[in-house]
PyMOL commands that place a pseudoatom at each C-alpha (Angstrom):
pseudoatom trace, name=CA, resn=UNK, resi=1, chain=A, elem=C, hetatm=0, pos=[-27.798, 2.374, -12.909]
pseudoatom trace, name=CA, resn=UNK, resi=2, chain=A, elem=C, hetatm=0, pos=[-27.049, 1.472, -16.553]
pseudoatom trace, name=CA, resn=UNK, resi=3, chain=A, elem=C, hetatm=0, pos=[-24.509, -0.776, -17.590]
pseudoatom trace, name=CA, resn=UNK, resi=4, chain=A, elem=C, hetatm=0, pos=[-22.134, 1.498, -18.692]
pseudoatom trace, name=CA, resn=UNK, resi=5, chain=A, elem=C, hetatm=0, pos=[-21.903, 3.234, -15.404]
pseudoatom trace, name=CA, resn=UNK, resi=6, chain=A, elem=C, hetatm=0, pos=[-21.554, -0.524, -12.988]
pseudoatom trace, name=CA, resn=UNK, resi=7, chain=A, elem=C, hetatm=0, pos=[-18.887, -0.804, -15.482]
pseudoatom trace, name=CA, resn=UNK, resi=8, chain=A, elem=C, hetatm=0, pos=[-17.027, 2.350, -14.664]
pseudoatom trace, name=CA, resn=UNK, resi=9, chain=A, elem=C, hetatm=0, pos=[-17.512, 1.772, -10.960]
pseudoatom trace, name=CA, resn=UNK, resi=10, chain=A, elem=C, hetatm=0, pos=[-15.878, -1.714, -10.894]
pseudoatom trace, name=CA, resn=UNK, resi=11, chain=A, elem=C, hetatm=0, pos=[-12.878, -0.431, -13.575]
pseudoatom trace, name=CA, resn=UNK, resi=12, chain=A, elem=C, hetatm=0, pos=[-12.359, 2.420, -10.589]
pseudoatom trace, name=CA, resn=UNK, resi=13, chain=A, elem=C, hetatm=0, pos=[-12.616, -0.030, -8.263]
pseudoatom trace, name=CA, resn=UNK, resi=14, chain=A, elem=C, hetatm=0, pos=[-10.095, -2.479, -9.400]
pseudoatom trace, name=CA, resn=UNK, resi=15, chain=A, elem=C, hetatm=0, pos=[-7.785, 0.390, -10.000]
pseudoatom trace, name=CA, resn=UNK, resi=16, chain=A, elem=C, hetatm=0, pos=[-7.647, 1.119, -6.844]
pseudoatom trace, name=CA, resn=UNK, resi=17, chain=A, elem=C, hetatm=0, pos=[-7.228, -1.503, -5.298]
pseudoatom trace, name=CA, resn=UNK, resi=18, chain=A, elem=C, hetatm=0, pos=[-4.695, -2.233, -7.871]
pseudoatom trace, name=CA, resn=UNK, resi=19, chain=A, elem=C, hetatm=0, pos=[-2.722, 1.075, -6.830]
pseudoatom trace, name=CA, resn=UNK, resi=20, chain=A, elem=C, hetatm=0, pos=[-2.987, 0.213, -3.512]
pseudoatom trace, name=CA, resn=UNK, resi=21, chain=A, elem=C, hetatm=0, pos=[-1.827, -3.380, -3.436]
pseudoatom trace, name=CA, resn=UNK, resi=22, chain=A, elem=C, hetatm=0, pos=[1.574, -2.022, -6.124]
pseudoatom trace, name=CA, resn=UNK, resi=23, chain=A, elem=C, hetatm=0, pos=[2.247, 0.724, -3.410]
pseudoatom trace, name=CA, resn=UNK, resi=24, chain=A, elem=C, hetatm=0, pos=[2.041, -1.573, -0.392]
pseudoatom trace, name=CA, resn=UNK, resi=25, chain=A, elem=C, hetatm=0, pos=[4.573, -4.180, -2.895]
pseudoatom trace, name=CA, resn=UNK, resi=26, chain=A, elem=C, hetatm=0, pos=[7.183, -1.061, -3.583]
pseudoatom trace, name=CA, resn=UNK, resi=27, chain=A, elem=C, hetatm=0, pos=[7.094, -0.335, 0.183]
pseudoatom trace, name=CA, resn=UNK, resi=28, chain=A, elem=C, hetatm=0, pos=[7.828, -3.576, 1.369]
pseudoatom trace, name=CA, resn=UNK, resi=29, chain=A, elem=C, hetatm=0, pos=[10.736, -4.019, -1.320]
pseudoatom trace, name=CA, resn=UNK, resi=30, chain=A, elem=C, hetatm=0, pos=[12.393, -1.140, 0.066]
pseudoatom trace, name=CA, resn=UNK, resi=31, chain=A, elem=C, hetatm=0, pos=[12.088, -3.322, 3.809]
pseudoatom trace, name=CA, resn=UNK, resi=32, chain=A, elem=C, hetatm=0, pos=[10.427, -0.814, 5.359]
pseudoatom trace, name=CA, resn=UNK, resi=33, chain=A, elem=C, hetatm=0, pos=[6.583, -0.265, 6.805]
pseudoatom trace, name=CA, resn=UNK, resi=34, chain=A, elem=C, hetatm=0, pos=[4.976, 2.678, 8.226]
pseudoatom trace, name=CA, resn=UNK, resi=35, chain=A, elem=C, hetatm=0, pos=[0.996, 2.861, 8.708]
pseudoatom trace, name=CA, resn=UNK, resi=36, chain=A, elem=C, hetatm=0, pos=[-0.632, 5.604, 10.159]
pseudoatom trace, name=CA, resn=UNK, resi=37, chain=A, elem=C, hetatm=0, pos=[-4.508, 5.597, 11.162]
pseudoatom trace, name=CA, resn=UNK, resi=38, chain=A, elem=C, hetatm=0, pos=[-6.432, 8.206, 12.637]
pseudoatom trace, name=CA, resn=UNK, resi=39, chain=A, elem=C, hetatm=0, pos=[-9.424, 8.135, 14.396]
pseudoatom trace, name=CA, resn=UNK, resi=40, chain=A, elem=C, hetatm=0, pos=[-12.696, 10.934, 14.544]
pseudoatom trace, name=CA, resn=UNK, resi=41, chain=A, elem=C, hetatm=0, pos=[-12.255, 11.120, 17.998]
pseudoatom trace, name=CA, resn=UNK, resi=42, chain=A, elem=C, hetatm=0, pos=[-8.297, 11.960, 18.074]
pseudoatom trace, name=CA, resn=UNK, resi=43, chain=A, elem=C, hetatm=0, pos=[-7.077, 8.804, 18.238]
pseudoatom trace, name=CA, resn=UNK, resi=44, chain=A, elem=C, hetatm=0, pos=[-4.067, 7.534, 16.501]
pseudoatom trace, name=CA, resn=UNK, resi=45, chain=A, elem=C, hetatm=0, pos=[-1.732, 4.805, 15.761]
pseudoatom trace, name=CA, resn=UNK, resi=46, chain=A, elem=C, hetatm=0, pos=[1.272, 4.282, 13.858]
pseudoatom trace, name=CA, resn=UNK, resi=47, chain=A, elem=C, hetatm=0, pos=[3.313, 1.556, 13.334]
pseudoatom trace, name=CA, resn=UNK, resi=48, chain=A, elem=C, hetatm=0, pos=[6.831, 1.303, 11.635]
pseudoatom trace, name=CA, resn=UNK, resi=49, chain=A, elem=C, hetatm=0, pos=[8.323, -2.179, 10.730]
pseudoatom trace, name=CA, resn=UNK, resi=50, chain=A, elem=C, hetatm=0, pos=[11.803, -2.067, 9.413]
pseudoatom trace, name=CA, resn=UNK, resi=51, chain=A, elem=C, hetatm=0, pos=[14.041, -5.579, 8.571]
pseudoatom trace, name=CA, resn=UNK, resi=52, chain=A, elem=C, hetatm=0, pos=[17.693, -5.770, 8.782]
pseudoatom trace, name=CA, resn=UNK, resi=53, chain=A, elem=C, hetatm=0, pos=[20.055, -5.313, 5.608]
pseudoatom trace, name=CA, resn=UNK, resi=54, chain=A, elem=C, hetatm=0, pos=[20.574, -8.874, 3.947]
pseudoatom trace, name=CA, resn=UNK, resi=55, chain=A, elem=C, hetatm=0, pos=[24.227, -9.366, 3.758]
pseudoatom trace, name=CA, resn=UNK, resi=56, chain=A, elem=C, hetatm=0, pos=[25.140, -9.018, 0.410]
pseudoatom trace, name=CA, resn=UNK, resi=57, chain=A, elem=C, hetatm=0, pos=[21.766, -7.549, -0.836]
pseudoatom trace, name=CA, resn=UNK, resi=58, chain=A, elem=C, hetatm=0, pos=[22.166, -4.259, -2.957]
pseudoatom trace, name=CA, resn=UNK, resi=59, chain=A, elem=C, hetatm=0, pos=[26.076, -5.092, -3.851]
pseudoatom trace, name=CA, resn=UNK, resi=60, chain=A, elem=C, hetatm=0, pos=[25.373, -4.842, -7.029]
pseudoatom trace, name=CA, resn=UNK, resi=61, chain=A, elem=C, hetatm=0, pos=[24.819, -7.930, -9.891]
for i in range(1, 61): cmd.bond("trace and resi %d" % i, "trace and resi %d" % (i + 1))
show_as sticks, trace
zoom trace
């Protein structure tokens, strides 16, 4: 592997995980979680975590 191309790979990388870690941040400011994860084998689980409205959050400024 030249240098060039390790380069690439970690820039790809670190975008993703990037992308990922923004999305996860945007869905938790909006106060509410849902993860699904399926198995091979036809498993599945999903979780949903939602929070209670803050009093006097989203009243405006």
């Amino acid at each position: 592997m030249d240098t060039a191309t390790a380069v690439t790979t970690i820039i790809s990388v670190v975008t993703a995980k990037v992308c990922a870690v923004t999305a996860l941040w945007i869905r938790l400011r909006r106060r509410d979680v849902e993860v699904e994860e399926r198995h091979g084998d036809g498993r599945c689980l999903r979780v949903r975590i939602t929070h209670a409205p803050v009093p006097g959050e989203g009243e405006g400024a």
